[in-house]
Every structure is written in C-alpha cells, then in structure tokens.
PDB file of N, CA, C and O in Angstrom:
ATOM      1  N   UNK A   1      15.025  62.270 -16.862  1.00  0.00           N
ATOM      2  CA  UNK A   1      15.374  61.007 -17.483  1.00  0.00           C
ATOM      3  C   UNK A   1      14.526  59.871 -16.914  1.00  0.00           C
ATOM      4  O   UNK A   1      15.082  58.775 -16.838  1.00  0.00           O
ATOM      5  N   UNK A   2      13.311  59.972 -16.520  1.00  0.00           N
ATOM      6  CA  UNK A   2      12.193  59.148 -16.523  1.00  0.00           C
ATOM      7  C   UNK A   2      12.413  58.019 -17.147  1.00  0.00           C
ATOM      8  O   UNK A   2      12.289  56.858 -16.758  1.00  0.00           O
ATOM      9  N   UNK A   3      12.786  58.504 -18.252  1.00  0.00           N
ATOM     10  CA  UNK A   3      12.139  56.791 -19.499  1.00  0.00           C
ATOM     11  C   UNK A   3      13.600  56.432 -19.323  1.00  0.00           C
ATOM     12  O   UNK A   3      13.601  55.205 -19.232  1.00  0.00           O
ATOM     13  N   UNK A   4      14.576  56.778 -19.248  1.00  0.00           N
ATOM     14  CA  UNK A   4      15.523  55.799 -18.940  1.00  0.00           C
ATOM     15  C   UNK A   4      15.448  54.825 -17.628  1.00  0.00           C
ATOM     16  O   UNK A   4      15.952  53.720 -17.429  1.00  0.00           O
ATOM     17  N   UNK A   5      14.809  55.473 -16.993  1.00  0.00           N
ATOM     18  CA  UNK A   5      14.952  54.694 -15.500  1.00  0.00           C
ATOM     19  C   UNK A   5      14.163  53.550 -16.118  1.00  0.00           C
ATOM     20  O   UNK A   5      14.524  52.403 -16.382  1.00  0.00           O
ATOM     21  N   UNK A   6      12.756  54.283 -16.312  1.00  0.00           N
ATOM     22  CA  UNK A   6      11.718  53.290 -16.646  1.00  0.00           C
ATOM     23  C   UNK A   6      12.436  51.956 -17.542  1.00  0.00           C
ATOM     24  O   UNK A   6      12.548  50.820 -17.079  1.00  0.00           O
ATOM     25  N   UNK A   7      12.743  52.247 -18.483  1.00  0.00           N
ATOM     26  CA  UNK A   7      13.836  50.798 -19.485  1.00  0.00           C
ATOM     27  C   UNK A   7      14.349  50.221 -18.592  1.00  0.00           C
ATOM     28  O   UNK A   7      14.183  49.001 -18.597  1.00  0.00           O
ATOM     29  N   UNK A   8      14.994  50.693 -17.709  1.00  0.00           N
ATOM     30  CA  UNK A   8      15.698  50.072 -16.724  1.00  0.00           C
ATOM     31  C   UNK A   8      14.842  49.222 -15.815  1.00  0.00           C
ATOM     32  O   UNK A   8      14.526  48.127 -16.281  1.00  0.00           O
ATOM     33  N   UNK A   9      14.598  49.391 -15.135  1.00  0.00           N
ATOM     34  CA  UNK A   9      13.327  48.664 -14.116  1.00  0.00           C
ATOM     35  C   UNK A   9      12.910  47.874 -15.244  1.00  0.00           C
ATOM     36  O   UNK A   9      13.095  46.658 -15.198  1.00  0.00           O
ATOM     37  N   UNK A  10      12.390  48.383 -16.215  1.00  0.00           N
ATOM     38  CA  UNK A  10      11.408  46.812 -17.204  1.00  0.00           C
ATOM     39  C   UNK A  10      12.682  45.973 -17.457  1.00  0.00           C
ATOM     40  O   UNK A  10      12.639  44.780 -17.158  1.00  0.00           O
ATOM     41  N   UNK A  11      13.653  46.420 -17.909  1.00  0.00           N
ATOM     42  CA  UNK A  11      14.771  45.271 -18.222  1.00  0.00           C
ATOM     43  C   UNK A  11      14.808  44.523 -16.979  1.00  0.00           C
ATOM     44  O   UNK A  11      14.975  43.342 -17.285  1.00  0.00           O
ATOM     45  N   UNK A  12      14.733  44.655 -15.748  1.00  0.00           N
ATOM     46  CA  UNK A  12      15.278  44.363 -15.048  1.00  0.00           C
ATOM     47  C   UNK A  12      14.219  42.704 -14.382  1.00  0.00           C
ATOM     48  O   UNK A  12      14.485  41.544 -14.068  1.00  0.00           O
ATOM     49  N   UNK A  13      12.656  43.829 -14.492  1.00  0.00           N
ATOM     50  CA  UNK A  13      11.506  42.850 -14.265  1.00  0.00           C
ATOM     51  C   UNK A  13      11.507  42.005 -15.113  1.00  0.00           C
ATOM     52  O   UNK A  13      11.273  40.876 -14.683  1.00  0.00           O
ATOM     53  N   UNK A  14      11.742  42.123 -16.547  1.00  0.00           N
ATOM     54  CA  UNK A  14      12.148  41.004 -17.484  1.00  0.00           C
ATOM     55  C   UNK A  14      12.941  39.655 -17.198  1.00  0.00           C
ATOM     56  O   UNK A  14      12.603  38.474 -17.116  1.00  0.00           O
ATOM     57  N   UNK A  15      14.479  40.538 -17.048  1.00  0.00           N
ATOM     58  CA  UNK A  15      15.585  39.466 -16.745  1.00  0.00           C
ATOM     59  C   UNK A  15      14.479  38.123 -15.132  1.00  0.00           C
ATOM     60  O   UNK A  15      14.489  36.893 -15.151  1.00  0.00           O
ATOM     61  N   UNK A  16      13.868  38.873 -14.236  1.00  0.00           N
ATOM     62  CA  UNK A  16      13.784  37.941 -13.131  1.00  0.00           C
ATOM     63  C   UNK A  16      12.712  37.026 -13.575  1.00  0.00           C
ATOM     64  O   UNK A  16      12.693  35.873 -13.144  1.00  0.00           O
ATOM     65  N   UNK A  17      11.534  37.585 -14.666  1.00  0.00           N
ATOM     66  CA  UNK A  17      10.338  37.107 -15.418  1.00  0.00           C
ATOM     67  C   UNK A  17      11.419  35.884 -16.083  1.00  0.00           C
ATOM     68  O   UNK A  17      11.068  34.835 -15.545  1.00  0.00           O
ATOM     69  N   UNK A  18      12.415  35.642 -16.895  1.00  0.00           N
ATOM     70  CA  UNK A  18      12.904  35.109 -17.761  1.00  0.00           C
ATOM     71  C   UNK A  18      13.478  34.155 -16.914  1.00  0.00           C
ATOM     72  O   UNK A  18      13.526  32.995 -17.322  1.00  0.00           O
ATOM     73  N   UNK A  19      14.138  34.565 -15.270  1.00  0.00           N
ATOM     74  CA  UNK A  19      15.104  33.564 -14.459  1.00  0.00           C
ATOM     75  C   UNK A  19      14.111  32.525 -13.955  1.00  0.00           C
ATOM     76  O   UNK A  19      14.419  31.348 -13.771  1.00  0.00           O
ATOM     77  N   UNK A  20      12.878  33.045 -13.740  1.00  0.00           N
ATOM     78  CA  UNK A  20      11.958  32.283 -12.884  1.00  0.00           C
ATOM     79  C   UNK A  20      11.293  30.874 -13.813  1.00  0.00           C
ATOM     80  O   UNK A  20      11.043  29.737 -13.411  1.00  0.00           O
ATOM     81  N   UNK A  21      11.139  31.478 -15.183  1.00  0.00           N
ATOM     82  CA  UNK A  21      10.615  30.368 -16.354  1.00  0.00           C
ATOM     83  C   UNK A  21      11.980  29.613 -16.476  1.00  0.00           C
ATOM     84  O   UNK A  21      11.871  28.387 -16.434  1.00  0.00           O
ATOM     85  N   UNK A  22      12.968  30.003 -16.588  1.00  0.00           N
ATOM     86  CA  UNK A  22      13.973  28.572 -16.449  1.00  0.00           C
ATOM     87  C   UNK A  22      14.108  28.064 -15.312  1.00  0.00           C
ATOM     88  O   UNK A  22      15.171  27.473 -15.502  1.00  0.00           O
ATOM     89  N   UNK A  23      13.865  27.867 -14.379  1.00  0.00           N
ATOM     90  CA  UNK A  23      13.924  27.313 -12.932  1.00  0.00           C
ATOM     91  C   UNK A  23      12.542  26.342 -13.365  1.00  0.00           C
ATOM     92  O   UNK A  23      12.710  25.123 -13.404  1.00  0.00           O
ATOM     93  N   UNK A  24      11.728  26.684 -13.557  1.00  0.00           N
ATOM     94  CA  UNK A  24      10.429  25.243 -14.199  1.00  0.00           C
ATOM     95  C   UNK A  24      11.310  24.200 -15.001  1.00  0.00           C
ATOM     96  O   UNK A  24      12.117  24.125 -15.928  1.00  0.00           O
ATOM     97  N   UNK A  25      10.632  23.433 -14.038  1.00  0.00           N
ATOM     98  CA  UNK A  25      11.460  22.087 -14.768  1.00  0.00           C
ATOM     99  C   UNK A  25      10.628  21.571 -16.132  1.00  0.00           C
ATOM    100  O   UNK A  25       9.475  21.421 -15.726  1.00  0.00           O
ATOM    101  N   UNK A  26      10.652  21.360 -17.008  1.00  0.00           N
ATOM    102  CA  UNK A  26       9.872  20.884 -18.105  1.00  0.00           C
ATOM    103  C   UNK A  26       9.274  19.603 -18.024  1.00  0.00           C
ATOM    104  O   UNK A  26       9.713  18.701 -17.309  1.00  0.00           O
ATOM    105  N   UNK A  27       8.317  19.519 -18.721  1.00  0.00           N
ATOM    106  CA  UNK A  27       7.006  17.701 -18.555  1.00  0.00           C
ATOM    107  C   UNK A  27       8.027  16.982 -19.376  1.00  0.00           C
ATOM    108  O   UNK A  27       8.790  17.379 -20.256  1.00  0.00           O
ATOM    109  N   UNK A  28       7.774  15.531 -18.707  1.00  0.00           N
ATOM    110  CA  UNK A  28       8.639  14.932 -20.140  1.00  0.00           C
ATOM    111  C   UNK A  28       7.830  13.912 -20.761  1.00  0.00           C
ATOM    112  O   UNK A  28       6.889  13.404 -20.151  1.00  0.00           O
ATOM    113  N   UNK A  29       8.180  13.539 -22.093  1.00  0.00           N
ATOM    114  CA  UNK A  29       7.127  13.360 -22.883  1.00  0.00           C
ATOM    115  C   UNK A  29       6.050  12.235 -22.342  1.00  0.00           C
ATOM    116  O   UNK A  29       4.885  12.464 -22.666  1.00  0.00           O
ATOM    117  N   UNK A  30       6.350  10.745 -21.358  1.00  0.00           N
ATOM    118  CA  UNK A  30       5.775  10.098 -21.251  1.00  0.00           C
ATOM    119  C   UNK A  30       4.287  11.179 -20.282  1.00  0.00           C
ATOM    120  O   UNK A  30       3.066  11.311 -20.360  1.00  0.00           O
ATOM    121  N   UNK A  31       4.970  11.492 -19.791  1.00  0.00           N
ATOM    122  CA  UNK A  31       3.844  12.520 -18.324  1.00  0.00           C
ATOM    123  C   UNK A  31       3.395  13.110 -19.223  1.00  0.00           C
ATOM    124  O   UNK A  31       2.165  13.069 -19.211  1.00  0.00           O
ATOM    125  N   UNK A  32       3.893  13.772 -20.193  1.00  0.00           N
ATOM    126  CA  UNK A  32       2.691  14.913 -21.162  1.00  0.00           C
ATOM    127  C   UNK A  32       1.783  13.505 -21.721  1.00  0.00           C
ATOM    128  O   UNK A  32       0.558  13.549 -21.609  1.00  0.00           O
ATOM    129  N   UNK A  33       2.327  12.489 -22.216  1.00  0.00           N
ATOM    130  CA  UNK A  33       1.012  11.948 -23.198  1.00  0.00           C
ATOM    131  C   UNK A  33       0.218  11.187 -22.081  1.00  0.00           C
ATOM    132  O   UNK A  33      -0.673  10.515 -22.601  1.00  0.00           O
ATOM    133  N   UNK A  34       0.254  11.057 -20.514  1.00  0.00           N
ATOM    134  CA  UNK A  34      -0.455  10.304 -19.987  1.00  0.00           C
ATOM    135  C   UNK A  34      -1.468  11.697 -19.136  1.00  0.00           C
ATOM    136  O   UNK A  34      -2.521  11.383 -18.581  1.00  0.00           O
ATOM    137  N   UNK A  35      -1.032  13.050 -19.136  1.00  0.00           N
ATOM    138  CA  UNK A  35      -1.931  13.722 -18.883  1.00  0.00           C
ATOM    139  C   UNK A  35      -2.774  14.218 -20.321  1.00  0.00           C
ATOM    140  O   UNK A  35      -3.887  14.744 -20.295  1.00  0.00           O
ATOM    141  N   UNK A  36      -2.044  13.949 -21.474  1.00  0.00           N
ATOM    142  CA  UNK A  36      -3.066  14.404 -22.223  1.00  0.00           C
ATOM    143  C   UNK A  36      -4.215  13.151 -22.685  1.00  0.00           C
ATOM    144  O   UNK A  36      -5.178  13.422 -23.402  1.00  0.00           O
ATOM    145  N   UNK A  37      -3.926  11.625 -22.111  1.00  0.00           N
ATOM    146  CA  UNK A  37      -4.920  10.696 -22.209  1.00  0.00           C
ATOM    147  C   UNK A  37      -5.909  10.880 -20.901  1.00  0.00           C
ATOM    148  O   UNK A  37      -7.132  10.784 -20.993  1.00  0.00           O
ATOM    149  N   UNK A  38      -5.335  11.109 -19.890  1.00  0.00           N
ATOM    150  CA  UNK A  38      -6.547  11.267 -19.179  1.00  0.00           C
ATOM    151  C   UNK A  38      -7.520  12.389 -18.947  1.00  0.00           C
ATOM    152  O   UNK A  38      -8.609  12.245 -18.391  1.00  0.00           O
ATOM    153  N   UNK A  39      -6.812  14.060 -19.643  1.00  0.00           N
ATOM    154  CA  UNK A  39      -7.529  15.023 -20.010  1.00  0.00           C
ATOM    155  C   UNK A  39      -8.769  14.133 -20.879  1.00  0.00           C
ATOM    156  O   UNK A  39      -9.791  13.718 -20.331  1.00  0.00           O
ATOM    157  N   UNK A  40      -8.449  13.946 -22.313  1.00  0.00           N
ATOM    158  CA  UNK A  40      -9.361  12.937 -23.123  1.00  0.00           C
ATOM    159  C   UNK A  40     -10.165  12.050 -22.555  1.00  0.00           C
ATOM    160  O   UNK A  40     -11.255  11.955 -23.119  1.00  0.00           O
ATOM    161  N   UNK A  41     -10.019  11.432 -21.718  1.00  0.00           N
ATOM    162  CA  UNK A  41     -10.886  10.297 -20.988  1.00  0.00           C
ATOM    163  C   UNK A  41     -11.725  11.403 -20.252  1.00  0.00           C
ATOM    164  O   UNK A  41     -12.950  11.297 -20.202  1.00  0.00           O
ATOM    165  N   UNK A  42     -11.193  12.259 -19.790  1.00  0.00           N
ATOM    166  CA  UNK A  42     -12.349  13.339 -18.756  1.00  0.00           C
ATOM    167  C   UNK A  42     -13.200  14.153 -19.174  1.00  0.00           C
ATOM    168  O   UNK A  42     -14.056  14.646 -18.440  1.00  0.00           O
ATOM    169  N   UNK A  43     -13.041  14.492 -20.837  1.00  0.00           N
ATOM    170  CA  UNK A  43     -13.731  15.402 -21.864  1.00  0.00           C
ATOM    171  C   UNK A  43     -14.662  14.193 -22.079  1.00  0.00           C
ATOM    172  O   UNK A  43     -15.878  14.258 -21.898  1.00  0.00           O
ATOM    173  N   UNK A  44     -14.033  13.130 -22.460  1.00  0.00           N
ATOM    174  CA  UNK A  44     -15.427  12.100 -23.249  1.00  0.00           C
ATOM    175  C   UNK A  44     -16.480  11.842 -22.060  1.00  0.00           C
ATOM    176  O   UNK A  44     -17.678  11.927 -22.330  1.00  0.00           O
ATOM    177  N   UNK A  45     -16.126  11.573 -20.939  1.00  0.00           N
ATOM    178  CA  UNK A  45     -16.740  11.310 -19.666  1.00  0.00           C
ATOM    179  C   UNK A  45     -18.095  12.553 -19.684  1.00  0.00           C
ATOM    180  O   UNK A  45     -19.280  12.278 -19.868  1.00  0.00           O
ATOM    181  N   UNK A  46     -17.564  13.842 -19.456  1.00  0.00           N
ATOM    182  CA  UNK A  46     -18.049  15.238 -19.354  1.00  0.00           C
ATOM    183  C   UNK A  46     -19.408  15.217 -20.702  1.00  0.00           C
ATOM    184  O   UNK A  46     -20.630  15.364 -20.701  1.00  0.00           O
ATOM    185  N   UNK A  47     -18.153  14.899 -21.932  1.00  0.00           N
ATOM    186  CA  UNK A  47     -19.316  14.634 -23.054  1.00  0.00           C
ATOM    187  C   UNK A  47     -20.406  13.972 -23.302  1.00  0.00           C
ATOM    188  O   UNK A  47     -21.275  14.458 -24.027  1.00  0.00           O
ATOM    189  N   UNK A  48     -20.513  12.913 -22.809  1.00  0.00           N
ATOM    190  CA  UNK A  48     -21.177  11.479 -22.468  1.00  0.00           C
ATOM    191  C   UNK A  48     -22.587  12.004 -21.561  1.00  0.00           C
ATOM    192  O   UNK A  48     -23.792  11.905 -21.791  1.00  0.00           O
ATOM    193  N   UNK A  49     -21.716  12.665 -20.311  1.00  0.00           N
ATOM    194  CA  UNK A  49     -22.615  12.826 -19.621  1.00  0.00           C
ATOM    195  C   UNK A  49     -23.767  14.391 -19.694  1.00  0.00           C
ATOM    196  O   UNK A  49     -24.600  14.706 -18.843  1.00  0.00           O
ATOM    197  N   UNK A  50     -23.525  14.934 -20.642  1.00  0.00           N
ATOM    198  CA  UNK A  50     -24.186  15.949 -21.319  1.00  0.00           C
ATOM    199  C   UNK A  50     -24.991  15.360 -21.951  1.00  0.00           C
ATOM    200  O   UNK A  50     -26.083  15.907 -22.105  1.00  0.00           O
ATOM    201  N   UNK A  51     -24.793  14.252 -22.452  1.00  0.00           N
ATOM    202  CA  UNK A  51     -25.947  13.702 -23.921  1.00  0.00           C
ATOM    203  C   UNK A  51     -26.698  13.440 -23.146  1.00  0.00           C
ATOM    204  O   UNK A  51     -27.846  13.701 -23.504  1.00  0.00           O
ATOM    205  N   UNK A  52     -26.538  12.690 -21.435  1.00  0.00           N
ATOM    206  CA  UNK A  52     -27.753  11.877 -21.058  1.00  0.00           C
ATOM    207  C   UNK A  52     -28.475  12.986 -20.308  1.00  0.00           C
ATOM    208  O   UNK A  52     -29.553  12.755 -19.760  1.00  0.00           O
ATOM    209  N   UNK A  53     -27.888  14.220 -20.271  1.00  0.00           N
ATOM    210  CA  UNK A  53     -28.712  14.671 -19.710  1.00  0.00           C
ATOM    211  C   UNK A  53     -29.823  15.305 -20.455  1.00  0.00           C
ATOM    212  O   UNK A  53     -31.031  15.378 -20.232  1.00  0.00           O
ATOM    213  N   UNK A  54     -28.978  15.791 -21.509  1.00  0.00           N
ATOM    214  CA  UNK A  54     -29.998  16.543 -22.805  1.00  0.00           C
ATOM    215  C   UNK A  54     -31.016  15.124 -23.377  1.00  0.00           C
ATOM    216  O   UNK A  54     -31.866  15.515 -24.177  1.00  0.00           O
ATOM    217  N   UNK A  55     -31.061  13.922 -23.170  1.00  0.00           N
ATOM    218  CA  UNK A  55     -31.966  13.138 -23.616  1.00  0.00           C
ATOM    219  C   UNK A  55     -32.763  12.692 -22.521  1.00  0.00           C
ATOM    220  O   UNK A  55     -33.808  12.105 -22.802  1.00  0.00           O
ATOM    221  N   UNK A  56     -32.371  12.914 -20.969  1.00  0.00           N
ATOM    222  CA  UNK A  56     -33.461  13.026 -20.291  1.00  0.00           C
ATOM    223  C   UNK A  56     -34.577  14.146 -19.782  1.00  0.00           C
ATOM    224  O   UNK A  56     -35.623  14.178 -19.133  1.00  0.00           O
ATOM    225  N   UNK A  57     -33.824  14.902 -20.381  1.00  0.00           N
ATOM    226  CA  UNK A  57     -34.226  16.640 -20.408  1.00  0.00           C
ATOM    227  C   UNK A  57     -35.688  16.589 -21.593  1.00  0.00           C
ATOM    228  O   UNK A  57     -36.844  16.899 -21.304  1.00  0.00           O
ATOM    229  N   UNK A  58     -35.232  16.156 -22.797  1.00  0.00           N
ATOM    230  CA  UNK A  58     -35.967  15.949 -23.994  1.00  0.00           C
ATOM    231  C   UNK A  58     -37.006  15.211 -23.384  1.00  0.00           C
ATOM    232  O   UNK A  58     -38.161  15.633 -23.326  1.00  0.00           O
ATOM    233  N   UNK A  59     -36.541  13.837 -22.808  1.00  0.00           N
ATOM    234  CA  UNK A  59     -37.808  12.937 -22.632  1.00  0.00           C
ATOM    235  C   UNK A  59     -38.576  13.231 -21.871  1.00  0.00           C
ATOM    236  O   UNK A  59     -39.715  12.813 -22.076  1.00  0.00           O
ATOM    237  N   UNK A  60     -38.317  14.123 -20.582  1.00  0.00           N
ATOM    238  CA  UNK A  60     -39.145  14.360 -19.429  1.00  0.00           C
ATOM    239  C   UNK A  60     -40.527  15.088 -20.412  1.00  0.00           C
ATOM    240  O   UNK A  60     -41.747  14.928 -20.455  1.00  0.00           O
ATOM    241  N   UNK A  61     -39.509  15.950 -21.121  1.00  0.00           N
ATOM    242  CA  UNK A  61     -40.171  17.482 -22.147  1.00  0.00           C
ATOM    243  C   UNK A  61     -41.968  16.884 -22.776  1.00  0.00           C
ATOM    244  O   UNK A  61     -43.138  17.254 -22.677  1.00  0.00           O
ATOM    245  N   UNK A  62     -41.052  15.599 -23.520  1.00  0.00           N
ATOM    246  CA  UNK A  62     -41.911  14.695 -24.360  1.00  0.00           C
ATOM    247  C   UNK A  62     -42.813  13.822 -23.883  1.00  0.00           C
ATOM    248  O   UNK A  62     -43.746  13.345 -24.529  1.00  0.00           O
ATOM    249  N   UNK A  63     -42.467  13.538 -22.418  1.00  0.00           N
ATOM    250  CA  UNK A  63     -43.830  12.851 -21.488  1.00  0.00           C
ATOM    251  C   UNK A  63     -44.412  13.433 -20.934  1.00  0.00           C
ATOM    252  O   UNK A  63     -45.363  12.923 -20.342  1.00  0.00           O
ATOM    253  N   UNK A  64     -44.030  15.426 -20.788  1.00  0.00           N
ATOM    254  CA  UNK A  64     -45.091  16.100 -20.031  1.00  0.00           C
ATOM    255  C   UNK A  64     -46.381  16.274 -21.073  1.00  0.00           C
ATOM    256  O   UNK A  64     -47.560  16.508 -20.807  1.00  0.00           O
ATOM    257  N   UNK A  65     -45.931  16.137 -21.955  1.00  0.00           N
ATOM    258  CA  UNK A  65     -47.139  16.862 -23.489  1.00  0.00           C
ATOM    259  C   UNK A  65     -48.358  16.329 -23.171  1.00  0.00           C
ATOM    260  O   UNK A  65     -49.336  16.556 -23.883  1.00  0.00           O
TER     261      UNK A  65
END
C-alpha cells in the first residue's frame, strides 16, 4: 500500500504548503501602487539609459569610419 501512504504524505505536504501561504500577510493596496510606481520609474530609468548607450555606441561606430 505504497500509494496510499504516498497520498498521504502529499496531503499532508500540501495542508503545511497551504498553512504557510496564509500566515503571509497580504500588500495593501496603497504599498502595491507605490511599489508598482517606483518599479515604473526604475524600468524608464533602465530604459533611458539603454538609448544613451546604444546612441553612444552608434556614434563612436560613426566617428571611427
């Protein structure tokens, strides 16, 4: 009776998988929208700073010729 045990043990790793995600306390909405504005501010930053590099990359390219 293997696979019974086995059900057993997974039920069991389940139930503590399931106790541990309710013990997380949840974001609440102001904290979610002020980490998802400064995620955004850190992508445009990241983005920004890709362009200048790809246009000093280009220009170096274009003054070695």
């Amino acid at each position: 009776m293997t696979r019974g045990n086995q059900r057993e043990t997974d039920r069991l790793k389940a139930q503590k998988k399931a106790a541990a995600n309710k013990a997380k306390p949840k974001e609440s909405k102001t904290s979610l929208a002020k980490r998802k504005e400064s995620d955004a501010e850190a992508l445009k930053a990241k983005q920004k700073r890709k362009e200048e590099e790809k246009a000093a990359g280009a220009g170096a390219g274009a003054a070695g010729k």
